[in-house]
PAZAPA-4460 file (N, C-alpha, C; in steps of 0.05 Angstrom, whole numbers, plus 32768, in hexadecimal, padded with zeros to 4 digits):
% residues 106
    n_x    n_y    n_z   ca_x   ca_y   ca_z    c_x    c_y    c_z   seq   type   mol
   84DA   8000   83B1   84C1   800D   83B3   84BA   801C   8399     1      X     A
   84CC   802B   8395   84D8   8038   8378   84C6   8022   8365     2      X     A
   84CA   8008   835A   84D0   7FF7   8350   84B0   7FF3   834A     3      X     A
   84A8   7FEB   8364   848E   7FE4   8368   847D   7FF5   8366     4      X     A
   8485   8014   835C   846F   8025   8358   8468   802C   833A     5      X     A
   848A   8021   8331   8489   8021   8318   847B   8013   830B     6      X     A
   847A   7FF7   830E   846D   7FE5   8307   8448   7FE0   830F     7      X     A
   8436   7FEB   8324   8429   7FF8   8324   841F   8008   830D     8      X     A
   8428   8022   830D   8422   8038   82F4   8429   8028   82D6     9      X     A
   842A   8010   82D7   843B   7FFD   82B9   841E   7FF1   82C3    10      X     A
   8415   7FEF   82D8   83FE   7FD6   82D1   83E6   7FE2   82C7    11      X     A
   83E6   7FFA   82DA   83D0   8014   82D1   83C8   801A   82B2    12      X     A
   83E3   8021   82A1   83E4   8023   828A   83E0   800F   827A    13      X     A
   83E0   7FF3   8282   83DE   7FE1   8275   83B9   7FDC   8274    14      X     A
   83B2   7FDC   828F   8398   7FDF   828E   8385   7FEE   8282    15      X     A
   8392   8008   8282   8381   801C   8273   8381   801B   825A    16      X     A
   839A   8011   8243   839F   800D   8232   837D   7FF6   8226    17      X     A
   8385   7FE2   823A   836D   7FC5   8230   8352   7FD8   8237    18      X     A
   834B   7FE8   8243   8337   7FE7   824B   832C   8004   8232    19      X     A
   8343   8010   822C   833E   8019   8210   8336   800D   81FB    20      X     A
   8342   7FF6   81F7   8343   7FDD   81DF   8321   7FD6   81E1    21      X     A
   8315   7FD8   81F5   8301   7FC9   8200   82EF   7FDC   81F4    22      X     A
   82F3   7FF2   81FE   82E0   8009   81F4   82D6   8008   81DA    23      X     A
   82F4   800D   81D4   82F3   800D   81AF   82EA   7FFB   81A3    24      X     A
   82EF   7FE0   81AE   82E0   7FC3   81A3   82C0   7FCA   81A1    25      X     A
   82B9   7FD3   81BB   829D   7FCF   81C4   828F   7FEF   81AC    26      X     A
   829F   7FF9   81AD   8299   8013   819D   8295   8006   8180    27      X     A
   82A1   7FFA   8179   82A0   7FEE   8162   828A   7FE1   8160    28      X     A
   828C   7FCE   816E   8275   7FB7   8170   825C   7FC2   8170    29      X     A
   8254   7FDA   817B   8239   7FE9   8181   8236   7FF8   815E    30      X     A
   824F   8006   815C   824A   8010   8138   8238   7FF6   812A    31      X     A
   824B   7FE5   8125   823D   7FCD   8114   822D   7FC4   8120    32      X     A
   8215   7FC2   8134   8202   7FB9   8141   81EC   7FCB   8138    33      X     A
   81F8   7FE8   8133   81E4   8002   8127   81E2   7FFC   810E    34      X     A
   81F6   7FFA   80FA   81F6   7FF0   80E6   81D9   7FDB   80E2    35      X     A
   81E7   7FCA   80EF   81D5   7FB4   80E8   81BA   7FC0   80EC    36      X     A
   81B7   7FC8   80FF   819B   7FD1   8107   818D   7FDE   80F2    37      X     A
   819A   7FF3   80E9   8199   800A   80CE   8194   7FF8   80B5    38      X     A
   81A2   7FE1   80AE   819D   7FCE   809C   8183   7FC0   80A0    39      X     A
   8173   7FBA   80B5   815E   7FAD   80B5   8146   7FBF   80B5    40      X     A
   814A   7FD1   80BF   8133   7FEF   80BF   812D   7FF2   80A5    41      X     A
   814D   7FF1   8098   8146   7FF8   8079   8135   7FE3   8063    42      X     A
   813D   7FCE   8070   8135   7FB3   8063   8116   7FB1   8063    43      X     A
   810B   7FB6   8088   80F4   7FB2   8085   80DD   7FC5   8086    44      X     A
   80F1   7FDB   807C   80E4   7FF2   8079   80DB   7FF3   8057    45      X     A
   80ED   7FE7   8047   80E0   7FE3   8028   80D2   7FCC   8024    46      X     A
   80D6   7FBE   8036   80BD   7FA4   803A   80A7   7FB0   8042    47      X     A
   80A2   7FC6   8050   8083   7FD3   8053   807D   7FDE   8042    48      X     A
   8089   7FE7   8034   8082   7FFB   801F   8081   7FF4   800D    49      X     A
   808F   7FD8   8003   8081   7FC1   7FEE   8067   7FB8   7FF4    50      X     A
   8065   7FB3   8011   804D   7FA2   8012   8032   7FC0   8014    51      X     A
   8038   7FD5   8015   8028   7FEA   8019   8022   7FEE   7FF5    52      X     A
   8032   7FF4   7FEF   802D   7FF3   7FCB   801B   7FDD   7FC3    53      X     A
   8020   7FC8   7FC7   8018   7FAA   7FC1   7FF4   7FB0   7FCB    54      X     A
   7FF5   7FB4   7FE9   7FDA   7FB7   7FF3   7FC7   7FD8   7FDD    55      X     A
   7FD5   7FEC   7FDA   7FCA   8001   7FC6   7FC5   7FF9   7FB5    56      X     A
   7FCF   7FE5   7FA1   7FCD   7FE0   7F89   7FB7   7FC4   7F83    57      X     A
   7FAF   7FB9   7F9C   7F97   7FA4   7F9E   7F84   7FB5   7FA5    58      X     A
   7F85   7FCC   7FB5   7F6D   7FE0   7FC1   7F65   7FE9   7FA6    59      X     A
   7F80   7FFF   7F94   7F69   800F   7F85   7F60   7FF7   7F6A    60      X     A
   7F6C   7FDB   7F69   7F63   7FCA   7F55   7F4C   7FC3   7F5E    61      X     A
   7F47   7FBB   7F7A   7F28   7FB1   7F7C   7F0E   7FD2   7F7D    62      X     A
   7F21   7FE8   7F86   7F09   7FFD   7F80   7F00   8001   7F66    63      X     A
   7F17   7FF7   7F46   7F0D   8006   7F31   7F03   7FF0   7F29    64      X     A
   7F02   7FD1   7F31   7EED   7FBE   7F2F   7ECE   7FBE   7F33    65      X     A
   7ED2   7FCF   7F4E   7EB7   7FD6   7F61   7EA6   7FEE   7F4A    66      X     A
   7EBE   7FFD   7F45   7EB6   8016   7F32   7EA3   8003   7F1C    67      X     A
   7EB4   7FFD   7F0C   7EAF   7FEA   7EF8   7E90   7FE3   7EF8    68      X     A
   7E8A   7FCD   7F0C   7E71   7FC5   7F10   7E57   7FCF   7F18    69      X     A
   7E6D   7FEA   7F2C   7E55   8000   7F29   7E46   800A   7F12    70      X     A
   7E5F   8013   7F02   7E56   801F   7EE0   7E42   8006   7ED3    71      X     A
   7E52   7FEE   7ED5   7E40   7FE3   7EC5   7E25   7FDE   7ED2    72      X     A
   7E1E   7FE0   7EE8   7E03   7FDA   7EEA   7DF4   7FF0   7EE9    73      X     A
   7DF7   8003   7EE6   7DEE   8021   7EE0   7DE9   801F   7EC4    74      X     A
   7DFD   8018   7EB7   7DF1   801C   7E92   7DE5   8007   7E8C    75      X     A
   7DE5   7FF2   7E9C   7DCE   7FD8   7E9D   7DBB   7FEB   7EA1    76      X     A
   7DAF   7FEB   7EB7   7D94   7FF9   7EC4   7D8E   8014   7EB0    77      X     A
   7D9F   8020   7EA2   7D96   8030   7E8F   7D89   8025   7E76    78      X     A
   7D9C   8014   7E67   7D97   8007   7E59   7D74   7FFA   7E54    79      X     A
   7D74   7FEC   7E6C   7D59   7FDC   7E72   7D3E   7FF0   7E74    80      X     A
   7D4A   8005   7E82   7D33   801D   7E81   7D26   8025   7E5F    81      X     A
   7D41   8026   7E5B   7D47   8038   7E43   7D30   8022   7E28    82      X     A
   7D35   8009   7E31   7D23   7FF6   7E1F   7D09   7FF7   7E2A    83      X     A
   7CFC   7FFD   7E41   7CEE   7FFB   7E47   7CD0   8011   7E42    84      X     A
   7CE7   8029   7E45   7CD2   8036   7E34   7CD3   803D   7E10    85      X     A
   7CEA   8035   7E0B   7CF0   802B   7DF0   7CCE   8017   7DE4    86      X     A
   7CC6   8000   7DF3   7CB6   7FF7   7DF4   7C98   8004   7DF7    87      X     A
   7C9E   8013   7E09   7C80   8025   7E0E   7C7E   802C   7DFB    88      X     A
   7C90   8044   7DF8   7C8E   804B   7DDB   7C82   8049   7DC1    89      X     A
   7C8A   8023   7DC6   7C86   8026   7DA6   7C6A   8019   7DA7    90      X     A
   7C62   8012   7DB9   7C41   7FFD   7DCD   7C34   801A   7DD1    91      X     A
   7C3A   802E   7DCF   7C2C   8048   7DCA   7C20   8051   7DB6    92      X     A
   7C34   804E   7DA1   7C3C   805C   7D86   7C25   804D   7D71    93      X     A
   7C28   802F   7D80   7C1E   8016   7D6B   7BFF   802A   7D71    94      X     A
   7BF9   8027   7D88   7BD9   802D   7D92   7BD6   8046   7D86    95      X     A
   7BE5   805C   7D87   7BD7   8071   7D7E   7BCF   806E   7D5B    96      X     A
   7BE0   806C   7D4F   7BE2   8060   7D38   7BCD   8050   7D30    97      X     A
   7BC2   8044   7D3B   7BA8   802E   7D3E   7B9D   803C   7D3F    98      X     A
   7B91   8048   7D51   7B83   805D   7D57   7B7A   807A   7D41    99      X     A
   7B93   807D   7D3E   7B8B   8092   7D24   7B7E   8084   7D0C   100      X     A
   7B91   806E   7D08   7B7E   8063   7CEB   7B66   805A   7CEE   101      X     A
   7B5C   805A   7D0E   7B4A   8051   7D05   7B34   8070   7D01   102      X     A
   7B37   8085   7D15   7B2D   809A   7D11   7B29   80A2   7CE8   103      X     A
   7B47   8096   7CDD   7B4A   80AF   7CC6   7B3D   8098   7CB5   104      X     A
   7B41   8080   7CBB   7B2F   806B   7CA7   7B24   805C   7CAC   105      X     A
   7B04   806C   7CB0   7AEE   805D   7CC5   7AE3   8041   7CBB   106      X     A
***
């Protein structure tokens, strides 16, 4: 009986022993599963932030394009003004001019 109780408490220990082993395996196995996990967060976490840079850097290139075309059609439309009474001007100048000579040299 002795014998058989011994061997019992030998099976117990044996069991608890594997079922430690198991733990620790599985304990392990879950570390490197976090790992991994931690490795891909990281991965596709600078893949957003490439592609977020990438997307900033087409945004403010097409705004200082947009800029761009703004300005230039502004100093166009100045420009054109700017001839236009440039023209008056001088379709003024011509007439008054006319006009006087003919007053001062009848």
């Amino acid at each position: 009986m002795e014998a058989q109780g011994e061997r019992l408490l030998q099976d117990l220990v044996k069991q608890e022993k594997s079922l430690l082993l198991k733990v620790d395996e599985a304990k392990a196995k879950a570390r490197a599963t976090v790992e991994q996990a931690e490795a891909q967060a990281a991965k596709l976490k600078q893949e957003a932030q490439a592609q977020a840079d990438a997307l900033a850097k087409s945004d403010a290139q097409s705004a200082a394009e947009e800029a761009t075309n703004v300005r230039e059609g502004v100093v166009s439309g100045a420009r054109e003004a700017a001839q236009g009474l440039e023209q008056q001007a001088t379709a003024k100048r011509d007439s008054v001019v006319a006009t006087l000579m003919e007053k001062v040299l009848p």
